[in-house]
Phi, psi and omega in degrees: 000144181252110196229112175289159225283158189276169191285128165342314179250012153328128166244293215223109165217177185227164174220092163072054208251157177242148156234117188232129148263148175064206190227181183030217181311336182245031181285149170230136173263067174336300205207135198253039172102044171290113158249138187171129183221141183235132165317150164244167203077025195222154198247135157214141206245171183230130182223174162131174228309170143314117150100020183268009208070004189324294195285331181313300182307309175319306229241351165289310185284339167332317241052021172290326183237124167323147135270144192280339156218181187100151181252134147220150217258150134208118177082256180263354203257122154318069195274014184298315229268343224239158191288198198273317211268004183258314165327304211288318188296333202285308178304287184312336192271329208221021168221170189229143181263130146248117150247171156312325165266089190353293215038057169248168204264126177321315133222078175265134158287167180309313195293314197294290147340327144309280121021291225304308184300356217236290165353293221270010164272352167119335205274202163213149159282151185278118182298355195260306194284334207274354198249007165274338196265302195286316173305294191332297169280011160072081172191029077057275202279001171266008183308298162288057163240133168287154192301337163312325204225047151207135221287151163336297168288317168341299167310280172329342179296302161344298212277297164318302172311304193298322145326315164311310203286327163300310202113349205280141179330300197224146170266123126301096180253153156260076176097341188046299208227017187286353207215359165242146174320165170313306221284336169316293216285358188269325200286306174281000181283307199322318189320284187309002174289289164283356129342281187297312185269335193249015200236332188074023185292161159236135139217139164311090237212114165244131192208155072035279156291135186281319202265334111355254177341310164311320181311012196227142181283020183189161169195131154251127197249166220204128175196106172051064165070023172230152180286100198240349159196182176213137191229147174258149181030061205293120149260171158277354172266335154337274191297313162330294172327301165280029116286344162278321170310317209260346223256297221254000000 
């Protein structure tokens, strides 16, 4: 298949991707002929039902996950096209991870967890963005503190900064914010928020919650492994409204 080169302001897109697990009767088809490209300097979230592909899509464009057909771009370089050790560089040098789950090492300080990806590449942070990163994410006085003796969203803060930090094209998250109280996860949505409008960050976003979701100049929604609608500049009764459609 033939394809034009993606676009300048491309950060992440696929052409036409398929996933299939397993085989014969019991192949399940995640994602179904998925066309869909995101700007970069723009924050957008991905919703729809359970089992709509969502995260499946997320973790393709990572390069977390093979697609069973198809191209996927980040910026101009192909990584569907690239071996295990050309992936690997691509992740590290140009994407940044938020999941649900921290994962950060315990006894690592907050700053040293951040730190860490930048570390195991040979680098240092550029002292001007770490210390534009840690205002960003209110975390200045929290640097020496271990992930014990920081609060749930905190961690998460962690977890945003360390993404940050690198620089990277693009952020990917999966749920974020699936694993904090409201006033937490409204709090690491404000970050990634201002990431994007005052940092110039991209990030990718799968989230569930309409109210997550507003927080994004876009959502694509996903039903059963196709992309079936999109809403700009997203309220929470908007996206509500389309998730009861998609629903029904």
């Amino acid at each position: 298949m033939t394809v034009t080169p993606a676009t300048t302001t491309s950060a992440a897109r696929a052409v036409g991707i398929t996933k299939v697990y397993g085989s014969g009767d019991t192949a399940v088809h995640a994602l179904d002929g998925v066309t869909v490209e995101f700007e970069r300097g723009r924050f957008a979230a991905i919703m729809g039902p359970s089992g709509s592909g969502k995260s499946t899509l997320l973790h393709c464009l990572a390069g977390l996950d093979r697609v069973t057909d198809g191209q996927v771009f980040l910026g101009d370089v192909e990584i569907s096209a690239t071996n295990e050790k050309q992936l690997t560089l691509v992740r590290r040098e140009k994407i940044g991870f938020v999941f649900q789950s921290f994962n950060l090492i315990p006894t690592l300080t907050a700053l040293e967890n951040m730190s860490l990806p930048l570390a195991l590449a040979g680098r240092k942070p550029d002292p001007e963005w770490l210390a534009r990163v840690m205002e960003t994410v209110g975390l200045a006085d929290r640097a020496g503190h271990r992930p014990n003796e920081l609060s749930g969203g905190q961690q998460q803060r962690v977890a945003v900064a360390r993404a940050l930090l690198s620089r990277p094209d693009v952020i990917f998250a999966d749920e974020p914010t699936g694993n904090l109280d409201s006033k937490a996860g409204a709090e690491i949505l404000g970050f990634m928020r201002s990431a994007v409008s005052d940092l110039g960050q991209t990030i990718v976003m799968v989230t569930h919650d309409p109210v997550a979701a507003a927080y994004a100049d876009r959502v694509v929604f996903l039903a059963d492994g196709q992309i079936v609608s999109e809403l700009l500049d997203p309220t929470v009764d908007a996206v509500m409204d389309r998730m009861k459609r998609l629903g029904d």
